[in-house]
Structures are given as C-alpha cells and as structure tokens.
N, C-alpha and C positions, 0 to 999 in steps of 0.2 A: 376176548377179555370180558371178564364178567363186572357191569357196574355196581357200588355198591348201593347197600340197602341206606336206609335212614330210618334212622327212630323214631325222628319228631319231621318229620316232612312239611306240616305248618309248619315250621320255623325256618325254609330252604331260602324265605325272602329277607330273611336279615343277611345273606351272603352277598346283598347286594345293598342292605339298609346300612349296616357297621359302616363300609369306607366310603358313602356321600355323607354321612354324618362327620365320619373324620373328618373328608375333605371341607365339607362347609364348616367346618370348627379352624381349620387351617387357613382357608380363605380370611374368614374374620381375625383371626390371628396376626394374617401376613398385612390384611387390612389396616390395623392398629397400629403396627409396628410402623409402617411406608408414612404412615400420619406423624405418629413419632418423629420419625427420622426429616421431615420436610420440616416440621416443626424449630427443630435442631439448627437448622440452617446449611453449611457447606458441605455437601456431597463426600468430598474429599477426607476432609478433616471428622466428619462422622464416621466413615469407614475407617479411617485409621485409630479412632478411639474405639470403635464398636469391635473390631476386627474381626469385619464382613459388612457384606451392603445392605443397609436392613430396609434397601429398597427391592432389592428381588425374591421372588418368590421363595419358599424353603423346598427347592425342588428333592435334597436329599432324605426329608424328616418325612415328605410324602411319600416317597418311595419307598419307606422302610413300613410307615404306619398306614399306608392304605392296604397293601397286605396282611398285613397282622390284623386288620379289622376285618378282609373276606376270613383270615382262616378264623375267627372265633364265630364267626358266621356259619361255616363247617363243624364247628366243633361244635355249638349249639342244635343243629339240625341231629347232627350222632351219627356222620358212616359209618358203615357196619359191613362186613367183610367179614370171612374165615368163621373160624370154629369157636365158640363161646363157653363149650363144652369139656374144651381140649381132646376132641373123639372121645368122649364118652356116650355109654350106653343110653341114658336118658335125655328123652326128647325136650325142647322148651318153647313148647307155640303158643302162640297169641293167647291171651286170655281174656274176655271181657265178664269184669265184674257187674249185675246188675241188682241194685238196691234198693230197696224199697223206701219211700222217702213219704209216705202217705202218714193223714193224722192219726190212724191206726197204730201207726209205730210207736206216738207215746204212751201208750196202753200199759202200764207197771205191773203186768200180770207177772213177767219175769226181772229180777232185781237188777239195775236202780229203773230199768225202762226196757221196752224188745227197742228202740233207736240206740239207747248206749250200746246195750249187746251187740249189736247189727255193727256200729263204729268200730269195735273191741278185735270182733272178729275179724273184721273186712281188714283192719292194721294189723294184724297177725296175716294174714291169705299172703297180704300182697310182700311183706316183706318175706315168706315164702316163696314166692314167687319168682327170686331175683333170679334173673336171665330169660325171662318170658317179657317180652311183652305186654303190658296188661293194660284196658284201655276201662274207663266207669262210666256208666249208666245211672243217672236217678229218677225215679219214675214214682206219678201219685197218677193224679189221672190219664198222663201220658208220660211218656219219657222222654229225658232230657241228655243228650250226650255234654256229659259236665269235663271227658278228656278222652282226645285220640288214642290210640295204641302208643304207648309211649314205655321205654324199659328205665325212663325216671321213677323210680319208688318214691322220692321225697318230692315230688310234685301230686301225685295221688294220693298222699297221706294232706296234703294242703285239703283239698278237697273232701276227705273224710272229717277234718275235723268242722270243716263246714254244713255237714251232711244234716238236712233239717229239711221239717214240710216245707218252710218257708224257699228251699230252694227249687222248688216245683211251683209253678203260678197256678197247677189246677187241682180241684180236689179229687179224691177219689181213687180208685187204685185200678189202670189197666194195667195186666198184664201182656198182653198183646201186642201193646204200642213199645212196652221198655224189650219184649221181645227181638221186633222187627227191628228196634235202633240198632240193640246191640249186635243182629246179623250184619247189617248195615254197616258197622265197625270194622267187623273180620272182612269187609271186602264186597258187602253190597248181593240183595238177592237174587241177582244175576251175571252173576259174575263166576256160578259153580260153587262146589266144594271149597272150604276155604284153608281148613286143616287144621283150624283154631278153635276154642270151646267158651260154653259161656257158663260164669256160676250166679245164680239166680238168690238172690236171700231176701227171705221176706215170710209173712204170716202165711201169704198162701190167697189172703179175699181178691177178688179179681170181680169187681163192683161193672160190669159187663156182660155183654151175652154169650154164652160157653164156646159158639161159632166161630168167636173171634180167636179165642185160646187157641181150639183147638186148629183152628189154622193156620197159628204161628207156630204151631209146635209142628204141622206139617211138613210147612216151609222149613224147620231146623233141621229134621227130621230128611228131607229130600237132599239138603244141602251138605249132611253129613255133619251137624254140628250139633255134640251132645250137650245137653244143659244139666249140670250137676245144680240141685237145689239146698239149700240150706231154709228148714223151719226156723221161725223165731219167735215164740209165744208158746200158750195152749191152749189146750182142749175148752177148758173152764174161761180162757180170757179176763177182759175187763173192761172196765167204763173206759170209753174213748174221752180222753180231755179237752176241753175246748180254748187254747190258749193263743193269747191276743199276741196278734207276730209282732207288734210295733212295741211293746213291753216285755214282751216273753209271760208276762202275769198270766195265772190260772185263770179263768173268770168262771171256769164250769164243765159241765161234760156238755156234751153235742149229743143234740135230741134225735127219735126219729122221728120221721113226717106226723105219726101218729102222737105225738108229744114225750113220748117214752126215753126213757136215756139210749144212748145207742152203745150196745156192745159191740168190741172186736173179740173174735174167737181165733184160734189158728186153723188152719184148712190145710190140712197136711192131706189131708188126698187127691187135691189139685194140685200140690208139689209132685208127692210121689206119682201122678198122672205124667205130667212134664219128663220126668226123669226117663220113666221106664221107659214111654214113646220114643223119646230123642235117642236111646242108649248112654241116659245118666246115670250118676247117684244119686241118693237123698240123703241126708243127714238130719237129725234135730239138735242144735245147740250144740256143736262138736267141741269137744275139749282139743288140749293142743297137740294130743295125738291125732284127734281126730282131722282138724286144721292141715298138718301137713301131710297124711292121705291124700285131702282133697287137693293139698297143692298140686301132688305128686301127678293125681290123675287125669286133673286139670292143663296140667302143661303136657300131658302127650295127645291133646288134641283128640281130632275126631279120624273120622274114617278117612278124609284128603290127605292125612299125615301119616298115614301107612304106605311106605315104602318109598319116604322121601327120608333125605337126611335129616339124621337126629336130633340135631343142635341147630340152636338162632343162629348168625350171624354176631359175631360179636365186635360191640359199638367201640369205635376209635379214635376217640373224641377226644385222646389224653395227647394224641400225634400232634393234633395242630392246633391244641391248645398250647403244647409245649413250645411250635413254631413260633406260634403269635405272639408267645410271651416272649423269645428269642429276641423277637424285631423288634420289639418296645423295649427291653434293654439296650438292644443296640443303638437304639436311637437317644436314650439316656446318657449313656457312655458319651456320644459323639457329639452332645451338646454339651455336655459338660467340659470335654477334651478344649472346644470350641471356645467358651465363653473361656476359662485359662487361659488359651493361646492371645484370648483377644484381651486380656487383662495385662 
C-alpha cells in the first residue's frame, strides 16, 4: 500500500496540536462546570434540574471533538494520493520560484519599478501553476526560503505581496546562495535528481565572484534541474534608490564607494548563462502568453521527471475536512438534543 504524500509536511505536527488543544479547552470546561455544579449544592437535585451530572467529565463531546481536531490536523497538512491530472498528458512537478528581493529591484527603469513587475509576474506564474507544487525563495545578498513546496497558491501570493528588500536582512544580490536554497527545496543536494525546476527572476547582477555562479549552476545542472530565468530591467538601467525601510521615504540613490550614484543595469547574459547550462529558458518581461509557456515548461520538471508519472498526486484535504466538520455537527446536534431533554 502506497503512503500518501503531503503538501505541507511542516504542518504534520498540528495532527497532534488540534486535539490537546481541544482536550485542554474541555478540561477547563469540564473544570468550570464541576465548580458550578458544587456550588449549587445537592448532587441529586442538580442532576435532576441540569439533566445530567455536570460533575463528570463530557466523555461523549471528547470523543466526537478530539477526532475532528486530528482530521483538520490532516486536512491542513494536504494528503495527497492519485491522479491530480485525471491521467492526463501533462506533467505537474515541483516548482521553486526564486526572486530577487535586492535594492536593485527598486530601480524604475521599467514602469511603476522592476519589484512591482517581478510581484505582477510571479502572481500570474503561480496561479498558472495550479497543481504543481510551488515552493519561494527571496534572495538579496543571500537567500531566504520565505515558503516550502506547498500546492496552497493563496498562501504564496501572501508572500508576494510582502515581497520587498526589507525581507532579506542582507544587502546585495548572490545568486548563488538563492541558487543552492532553492535546490535545497526540491529535495536537498544530495539527495539526486529531483524532477522539479526552478524559475529564477531577477535583473541578472550577481554582486559575487563568477566561481560561485557558476558552481551552483553545476550543481543544477548535475542534479538535473533546469532553471528557466526571467530578466527584469534593461540594458540602460537606472539610479538604484535609497529608501529608509522604517518609513518607506526616498531619502536618495545609493552611492558608490567612489561617491558616484550607483547604477543597476540588467545582465541578461548571466541569465541567459544559467538557462542554457541548466537546460533552461530565458524570457525578458513575458507577456501573458508568454507567463503560461513558462508555467507549461516549468511544471514538466527536469531530466528526473522523464519517465515517471505525469501528474502530482492530488491533495485530499476536502475528505477530512468534510469528516471533521461531521463530528462537530454532531456534537452540536447532541448537545442541544441534551440541554431539551434536560429542560
């Protein structure tokens, strides 16, 4: 018998957090009540007004609600099982988005900033995306895994609209580091081929030494995992702005060492570098045809994904949600039935 997968596997330990939370919510409950009921005075003559002994525990409301708290425990995590696909021809593996989050992205060379662009885009990818997998990377001078492989779209749109230098604590832009995290995502550099891809967006500056690059692009490259790139800028560039994260206020551009204003330019030939090695694509600023290409190509993975089945797994999270709600109706029902009978 095959186990199944999960979507959100950080979340495997609320299948055990939901029903001690019940239970200690019950305790205190049954706690309150038993004080109640002493309070009241005669054992007897309480029972017979309460109709029930509001001295013993509510062994039946446990029984019904500490289940219903594992399965929404289950149903948060996302088992995943069968075909997502319904046997269809197209495949839907992992995707790790990797963004560039560096002060360079407020650069207004393209309209209203290359950071909105980069937001615009990456909320179009991923809601393309729906049945893959997709997990995000932000990276300035290192990268940041801001969310696991997860097939929640509206949990990584939270995240995109968050998307800002101030969500990286370093400056500067390694490509390298948001590399190796997002390998690290698909299942870790050694661990093999993974079968999953990653789409890289960003100007392309890689404030680093080339060695580092092209190492990481080695390591995708041996692992089988193509990295499609998306430019975002140009040629011509613009004044890097200098703006104060505790206000959001302009206060200026950012100089270089030599006192000079500092330009960002775009480096589309250290993208299309990335691509070609890995057995990517490059795109610059894709329209929304362009956008779901790259979903398309992006979700049949790399070279590990040949000759495996087509389709994810698809998450069934709606089974024992549906359970869990059962139980808490019924437990409704049966208190109410109760309080009646005892009126």
């Amino acid at each position: 018998m095959t186990l199944p997968a999960w979507s959100d596997p950080f979340l495997l330990h609320l299948i055990a957090l939901f029903p001690a939370l019940l239970l200690a919510a019950l305790l205190l409950w049954w706690r309150r009540r038993r004080q109640v009921a002493e309070a009241l005075g005669d054992p007897a003559l309480v029972r017979r007004l309460a109709g029930t002994d509001l001295r013993a525990f509510p062994v039946r409301r446990a029984a019904l609600l500490l289940p219903a708290g594992a399965l929404l425990g289950v149903a948060a995590a996302g088992p995943s099982w069968g075909d997502a696909d319904g046997g269809g021809e197209r495949g839907r593996g992992d995707v790790v988005l990797v963004l560039d989050a560096s002060n360079s992205m407020l650069v207004e060379d393209v309209a209203p900033s290359r950071l909105a662009r980069e937001r615009v885009l990456a909320r179009a990818l991923v809601d393309r995306l729906a049945g893959s997998r997709v997990g995000l990377i932000a990276f300035g001078g290192s990268g940041h895994a801001l969310s696991p492989l997860t097939s929640d779209g509206s949990a990584i749109h939270l995240y995109l609209d968050a998307l800002s230098p101030e969500i990286v604590n370093q400056g500067g832009s390694s490509l390298d580091s948001a590399l190796r995290q997002a390998l690290a995502l698909l299942g870790g550099p050694d661990e093999g081929p993974t079968g999953g891809s990653i789409v890289l967006v960003s100007d392309g500056e890689a404030l680093e030494p080339r060695e580092l690059v092209a190492a990481s692009i080695g390591h995708a490259r041996r692992l089988g995992v193509p990295v499609h790139t998306v430019g975002i800028g140009t040629a011509a560039g613009g004044q890097v702005p200098d703006v104060d994260p505790e206000t959001g206020r302009l206060r200026g551009f950012k100089r270089e060492p030599d006192g000079s204003v500092a330009v960002s330019r775009l480096d589309e030939a250290t993208l299309r570098t990335i691509a070609r090695q890995t057995g990517g694509t490059h795109r610059l600023m894709p329209d929304a045809r362009g956008v779901a290409e790259l979903a398309r190509v992006a979700a049949q993975g790399g070279r590990a994904a040949r000759g495996r089945s087509s389709s994810a797994p698809d998450n069934r999270y709606e089974w024992f949600l549906g359970l869990a709600l059962a139980l808490v109706a019924l437990d409704a029902v049966a208190e109410r039935g109760r309080r009646r009978s005892g009126g």
